[in-house]
N, C-alpha and C positions, 0 to 999 in steps of 0.2 A: 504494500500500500504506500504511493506517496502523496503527500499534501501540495510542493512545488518541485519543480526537477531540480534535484539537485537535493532533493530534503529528504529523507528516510524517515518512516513513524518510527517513532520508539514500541509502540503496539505493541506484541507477541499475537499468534494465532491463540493462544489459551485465552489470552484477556478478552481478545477480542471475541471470544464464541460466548465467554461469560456477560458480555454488556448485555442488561436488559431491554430489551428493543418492545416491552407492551407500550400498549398507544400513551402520549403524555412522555416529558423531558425524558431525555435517554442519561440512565445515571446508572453505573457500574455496581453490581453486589457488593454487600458490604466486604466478604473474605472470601476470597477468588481461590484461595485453598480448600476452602469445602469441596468445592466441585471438582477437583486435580489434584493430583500425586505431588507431589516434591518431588523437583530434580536435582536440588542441591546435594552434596554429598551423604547426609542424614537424612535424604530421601528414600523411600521405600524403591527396590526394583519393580521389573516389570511382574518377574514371578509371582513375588508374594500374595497372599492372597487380603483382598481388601475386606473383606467380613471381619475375617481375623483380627484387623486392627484399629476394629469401632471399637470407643469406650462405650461401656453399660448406660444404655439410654441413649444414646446418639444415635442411634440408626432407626430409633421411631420417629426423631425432630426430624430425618433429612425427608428432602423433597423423592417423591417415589421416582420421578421423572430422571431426576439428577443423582445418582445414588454416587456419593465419593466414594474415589477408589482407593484412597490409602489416607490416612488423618495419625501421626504422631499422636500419644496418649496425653489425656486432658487437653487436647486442644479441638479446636475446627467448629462443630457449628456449637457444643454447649460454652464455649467462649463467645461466640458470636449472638445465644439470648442472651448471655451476661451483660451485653453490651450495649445490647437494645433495654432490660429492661433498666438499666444505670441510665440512659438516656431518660426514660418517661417518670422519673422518681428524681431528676436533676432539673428538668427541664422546663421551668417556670411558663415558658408561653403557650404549653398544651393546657388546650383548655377539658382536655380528654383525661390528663391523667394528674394534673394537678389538686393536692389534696391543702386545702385552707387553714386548716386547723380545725382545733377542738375547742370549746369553753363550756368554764365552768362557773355555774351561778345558783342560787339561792334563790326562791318566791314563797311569800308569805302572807296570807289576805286576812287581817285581821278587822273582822268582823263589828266589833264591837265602836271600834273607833273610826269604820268606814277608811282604811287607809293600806295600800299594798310594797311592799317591803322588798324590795327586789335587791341582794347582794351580790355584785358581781366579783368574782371573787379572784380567774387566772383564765388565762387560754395559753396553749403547746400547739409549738409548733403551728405556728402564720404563716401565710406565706409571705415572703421577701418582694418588698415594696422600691424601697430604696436602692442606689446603685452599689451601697456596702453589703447587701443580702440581708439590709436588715429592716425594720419597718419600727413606726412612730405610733404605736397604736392605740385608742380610745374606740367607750364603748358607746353608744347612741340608743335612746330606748324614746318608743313612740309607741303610746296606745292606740289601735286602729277599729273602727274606724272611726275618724275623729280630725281636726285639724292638727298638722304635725310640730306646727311651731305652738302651739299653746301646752301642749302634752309630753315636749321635749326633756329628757334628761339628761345628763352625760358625766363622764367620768373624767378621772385626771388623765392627761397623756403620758405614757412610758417609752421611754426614751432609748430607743437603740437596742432594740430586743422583739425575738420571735416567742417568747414564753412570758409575758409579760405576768406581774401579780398586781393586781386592783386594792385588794378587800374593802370596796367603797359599799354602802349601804346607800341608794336611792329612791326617794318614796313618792307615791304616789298618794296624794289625798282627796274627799269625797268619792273614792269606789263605794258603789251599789253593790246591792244583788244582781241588778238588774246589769250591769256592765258584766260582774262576774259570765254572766250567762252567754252575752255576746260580743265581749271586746277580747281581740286579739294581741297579745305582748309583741312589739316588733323590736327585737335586739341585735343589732346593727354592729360590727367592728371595723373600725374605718384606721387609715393611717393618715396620718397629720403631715402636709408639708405646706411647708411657709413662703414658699417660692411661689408655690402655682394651686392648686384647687385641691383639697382633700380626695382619697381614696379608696374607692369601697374596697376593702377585705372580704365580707362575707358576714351571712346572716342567717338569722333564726328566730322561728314565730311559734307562739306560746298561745295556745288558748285558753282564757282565764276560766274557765269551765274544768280546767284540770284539774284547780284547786279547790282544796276544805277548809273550810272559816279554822282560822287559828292554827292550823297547820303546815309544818313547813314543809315543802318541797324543794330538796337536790335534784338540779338538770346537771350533766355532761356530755354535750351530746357536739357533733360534728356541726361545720359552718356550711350552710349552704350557698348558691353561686345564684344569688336573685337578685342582679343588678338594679337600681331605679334606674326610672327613665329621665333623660338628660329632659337639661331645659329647654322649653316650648322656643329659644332663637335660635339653638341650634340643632333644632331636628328636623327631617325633611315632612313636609307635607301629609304621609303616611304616617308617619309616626306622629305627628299632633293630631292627627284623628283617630289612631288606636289611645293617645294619653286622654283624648278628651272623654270617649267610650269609657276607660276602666274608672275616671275620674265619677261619671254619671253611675258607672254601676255601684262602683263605691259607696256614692252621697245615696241612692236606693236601699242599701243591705241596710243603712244606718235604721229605718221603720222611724226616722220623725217627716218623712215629707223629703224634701231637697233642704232643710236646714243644717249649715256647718257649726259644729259644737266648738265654744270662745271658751273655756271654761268650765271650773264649777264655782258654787258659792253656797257658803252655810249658811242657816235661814232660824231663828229664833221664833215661834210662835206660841202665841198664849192669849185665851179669851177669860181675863180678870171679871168674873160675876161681882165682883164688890165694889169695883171703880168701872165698871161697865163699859170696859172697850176692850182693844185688840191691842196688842204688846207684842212688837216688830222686831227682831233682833238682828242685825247685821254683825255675824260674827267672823265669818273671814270669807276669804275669794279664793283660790288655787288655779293654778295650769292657766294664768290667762293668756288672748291673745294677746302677742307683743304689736304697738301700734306707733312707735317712735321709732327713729334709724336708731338708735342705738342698743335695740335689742329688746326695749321693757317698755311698759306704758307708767301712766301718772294716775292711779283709779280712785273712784270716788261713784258712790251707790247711790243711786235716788229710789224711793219709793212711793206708788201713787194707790187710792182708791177708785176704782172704775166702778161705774160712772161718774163723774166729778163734775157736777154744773157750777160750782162757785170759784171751781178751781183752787183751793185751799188745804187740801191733801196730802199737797207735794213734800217729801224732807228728802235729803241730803246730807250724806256725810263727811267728814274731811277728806282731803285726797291725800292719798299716800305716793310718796313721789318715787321712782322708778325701782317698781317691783312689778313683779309677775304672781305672789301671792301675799296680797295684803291681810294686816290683819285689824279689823274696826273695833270692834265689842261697841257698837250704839245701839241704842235703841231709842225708839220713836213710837208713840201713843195716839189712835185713834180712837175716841170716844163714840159710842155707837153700841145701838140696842144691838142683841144677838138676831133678833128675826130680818133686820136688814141689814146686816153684815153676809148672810148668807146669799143675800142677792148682787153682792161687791164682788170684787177680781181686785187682787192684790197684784200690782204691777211690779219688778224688781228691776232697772235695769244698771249697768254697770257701764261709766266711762271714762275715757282717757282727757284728762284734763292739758290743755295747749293754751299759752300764752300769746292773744294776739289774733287767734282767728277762732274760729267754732270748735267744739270738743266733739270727738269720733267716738263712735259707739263702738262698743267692745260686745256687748251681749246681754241679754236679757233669759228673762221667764216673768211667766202669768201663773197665779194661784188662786182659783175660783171654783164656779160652778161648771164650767165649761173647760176646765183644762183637763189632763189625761194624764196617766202616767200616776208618778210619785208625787208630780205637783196637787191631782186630786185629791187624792190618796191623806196626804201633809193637811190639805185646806179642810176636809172632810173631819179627820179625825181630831182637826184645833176646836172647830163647830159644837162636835158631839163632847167632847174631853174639855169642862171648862173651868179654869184655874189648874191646867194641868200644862209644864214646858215640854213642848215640841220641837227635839233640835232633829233637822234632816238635809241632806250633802242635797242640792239640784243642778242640774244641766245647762248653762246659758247657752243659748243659739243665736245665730245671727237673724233672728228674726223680729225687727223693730216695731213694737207697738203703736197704730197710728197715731193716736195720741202723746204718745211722747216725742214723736217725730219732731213737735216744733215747742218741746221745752229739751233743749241741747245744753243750758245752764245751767 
């Protein structure tokens, strides 16, 4: 074979009958020895017989087509899975054979105080993020379904390590029953870099239905490979309409309508038979939506009685300045016979206080004759139970009561 006159291949016909010629790049076997003798001097002759000089197990791996004729002992094709399987247990960019790691963490739903206990505690063996083989990793936890920036939690970053140790304790407060039943743990391990955009590692989802009031549960379990979806500017036209479908199927599973949950907030009720009104208690917020750049909002509660012809119902708490779970302890007093109080809707809503132009609404709930849920449930049993305190966790939703639409102060 020549390439120009004057140029000789370096080829051999042995190599050359071994190049794989199936359709797709033509690339040479890995060890052209499997399939040929050695000629070199501690090559086998012609005589010998090739059977004779398979090691044990190597002559069921060879190809039936290609059966070598002579393989020196411990070598040829079981060197050659050696090689391959060193390849798929080294090889960070298969996405076939790459394993993530493990993590290890703690859940815990204690009941009594409506609040979930999540300790993360170590993960082995990550995969290598970094150009050192090493990764920056932290952990991200998000109750689903639900909005992700209000229910966020996260852990410290460890620094330059694939087995990182946490032992941080994260909590979640105002958990239901009613969440126990249908909300999903999403625990998220990403790697931290400072340069350019953080990076998923891998994840794992928890349905809170696994748990028993007051008892704890150890998970160790492997990371799975469920990427989020990039941001709506850089994705093509397909994929913002598969984000916006799972987006709608999402807000669907939630069973309130298309409302996104801002929060929760604890709720103090009491119908005093001896001073003859209703006793509001504004005891704290949690997981709120963040509504400033810098990550937190400014909140502050209002509460109203519906119907309100005179308008004079209104209170208002002080604001708490840049937190995501404030805590009030106010309370505020509606005088009011019991038989029409039962015809009111206690309005709750919750917002972010701005200096300078109008204040954005973070979320609300209604407690009356017409609401549903645990809100009925709360209004119902203040009514029937009287001189007796009602403390219970509720749900805010982005969903603004008319009425309050145009008292924003």
């Amino acid at each position: 074979m020549r390439g120009r006159r004057g140029d000789r291949m370096t080829i051999n016909i042995q190599e050359h009958m071994a190049i794989n010629v199936c359709p797709g790049p033509i690339r040479p076997i890995r060890q052209i020895s499997d399939y040929f003798p050695r000629l070199g001097p501690e090559g086998v002759g012609s005589g010998a017989d090739p059977q004779a000089q398979l090691s044990p197990g190597a002559g069921a791996a060879a190809t039936p087509s290609l059966t070598p004729l002579a393989l020196s002992p411990g070598a040829g094709i079981r060197g050659a899975g050696a090689s391959e399987e060193g390849a798929e247990v080294d090889s960070y960019d298969s996405d076939d054979t790459t394993a993530l790691g493990t993590l290890e963490f703690d859940l815990l739903y204690d009941q009594a105080t409506c609040t979930l206990h999540c300790s993360i505690l170590r993960a082995k063996g990550l995969k290598p993020m970094d150009f050192n083989g090493l990764a920056d990793p932290y952990v991200k936890l998000h109750l689903l379904p639900g909005a992700c920036k209000a229910n966020k939690l996260k852990t410290k970053t460890q620094r330059n390590t694939l087995n990182p140790v946490w032992n941080e304790d994260l909590m979640y407060r105002g958990i239901t029953d009613e969440d126990i039943t249908r909300k999903v743990l999403r625990i998220s391990v990403c790697d931290e870099d400072k340069l350019s955009h953080n990076e998923f590692i891998g994840e794992t989802r928890v349905p809170l239905r696994r748990l028993k009031p007051s008892q704890k549960k150890h998970f160790n379990i492997c990371l799975e490979r469920q990427v989020p979806l990039a941001s709506p500017s850089s994705m093509t036209a397909a994929l913002r309409g598969i984000s916006c479908y799972l987006k709608e199927l999402e807000r669907a599973e939630q069973g309130q309508g298309l409302l996104e949950e801002r929060g929760r907030i604890l709720l103090r009720l009491t119908y005093s038979s001896h001073r003859r009104g209703l006793l509001v208690g504004i005891v704290r917020c949690a997981h709120l939506a963040a509504m400033d750049v810098n990550g937190y909002s400014d909140p502050y509660v209002k509460t109203y009685l519906r119907p309100d012809i005179e308008k004079k119902s209104k209170h208002k708490t002080s604001v708490k300045k840049k937190t995501l779970n404030p805590e009030f302890n106010e309370e505020f007093f509606y005088e009011m016979e019991l038989p029409t109080l039962a015809t009111k809707t206690l309005e709750v809503t919750v917002w972010d206080y701005d200096i300078g132009k109008s204040n954005d609404f973070i979320g609300g709930v209604s407690l009356g004759p017409n609401s549903r849920g645990e809100a009925l449930k709360h209004w119902r049993d203040c009514l029937r139970q009287s001189d007796v305190t009602l403390e219970r966790w509720h749900t805010l939703t982005s969903e603004l009561p008319p009425a309050a639409a145009s008292f924003s102060t």
